[in-house]
C-alpha positions in Angstrom: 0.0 0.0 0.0 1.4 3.8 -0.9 1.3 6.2 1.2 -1.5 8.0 -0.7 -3.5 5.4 -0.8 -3.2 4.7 3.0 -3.8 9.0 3.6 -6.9 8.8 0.8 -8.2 4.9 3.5 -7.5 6.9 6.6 -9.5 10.0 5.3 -12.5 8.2 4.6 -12.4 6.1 8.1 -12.7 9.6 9.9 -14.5 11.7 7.1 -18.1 10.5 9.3 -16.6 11.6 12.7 -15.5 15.2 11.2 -18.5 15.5 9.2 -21.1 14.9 12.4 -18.7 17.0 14.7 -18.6 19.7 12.0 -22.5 19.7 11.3 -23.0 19.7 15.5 -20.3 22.1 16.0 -22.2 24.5 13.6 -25.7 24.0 15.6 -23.3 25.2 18.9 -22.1 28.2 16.7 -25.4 29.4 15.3 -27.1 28.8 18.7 -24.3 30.8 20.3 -24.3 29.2 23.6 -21.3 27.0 24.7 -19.2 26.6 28.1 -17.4 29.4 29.3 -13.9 28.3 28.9 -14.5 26.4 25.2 -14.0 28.5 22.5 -14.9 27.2 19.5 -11.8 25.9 18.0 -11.8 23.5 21.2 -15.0 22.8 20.9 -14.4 21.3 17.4 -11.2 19.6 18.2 -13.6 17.9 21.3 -16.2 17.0 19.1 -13.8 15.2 16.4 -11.3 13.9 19.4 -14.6 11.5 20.9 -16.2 11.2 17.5 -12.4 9.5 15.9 -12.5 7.4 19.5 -15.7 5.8 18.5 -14.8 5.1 15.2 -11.8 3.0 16.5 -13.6 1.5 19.2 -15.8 0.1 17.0 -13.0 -0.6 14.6 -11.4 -2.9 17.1 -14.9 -4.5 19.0 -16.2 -5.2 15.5 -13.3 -6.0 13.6 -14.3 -4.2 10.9 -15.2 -0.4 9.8 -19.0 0.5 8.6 -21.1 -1.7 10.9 -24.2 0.8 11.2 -23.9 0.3 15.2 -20.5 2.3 15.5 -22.3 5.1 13.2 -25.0 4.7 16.1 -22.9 5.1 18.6 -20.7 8.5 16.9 -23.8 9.9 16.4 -24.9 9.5 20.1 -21.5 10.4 21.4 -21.3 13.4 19.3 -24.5 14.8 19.8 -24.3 14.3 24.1 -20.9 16.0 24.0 -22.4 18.6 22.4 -25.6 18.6 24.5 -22.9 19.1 27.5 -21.0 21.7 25.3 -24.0 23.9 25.1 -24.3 24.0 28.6 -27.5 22.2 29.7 
């Protein structure tokens, strides 16, 4: 395997983690409410950080990537973490 192709496999294994933290991190932004003490590049990194953990986790429980139960799961993750974020 090249080194492109493994960038262009890793890319696509996290593309759903940055593409629910970016939609949820967006929701935090427009709503304008969040922690005091997260701005909102660390808000982001959060959300990607826990949404990347899942992925793996479910990487290595399943022992495989796509199972719609780890998509579940980032999605749930995600979405409390932000829940928290906005300061409920």
């Amino acid at each position: 395997m090249t080194l492109l192709s493994l960038l262009v496999h890793l890319a696509g294994f996290v593309a759903p983690a940055f593409g629910v933290g970016w939609l949820l991190w967006a929701g935090l932004r427009i709503r304008r409410k969040g922690r005091p003490g997260f701005g909102g590049a660390m808000q982001l990194s959060l959300l990607w950080v826990v949404g990347v953990g899942v992925l793996l986790a479910g990487l290595v429980f399943f022992g495989r990537d796509g199972k719609i139960a780890t998509y579940a799961a980032l999605v749930l993750a995600q979405g409390t973490l932000a829940w928290w974020l906005r300061g409920r």
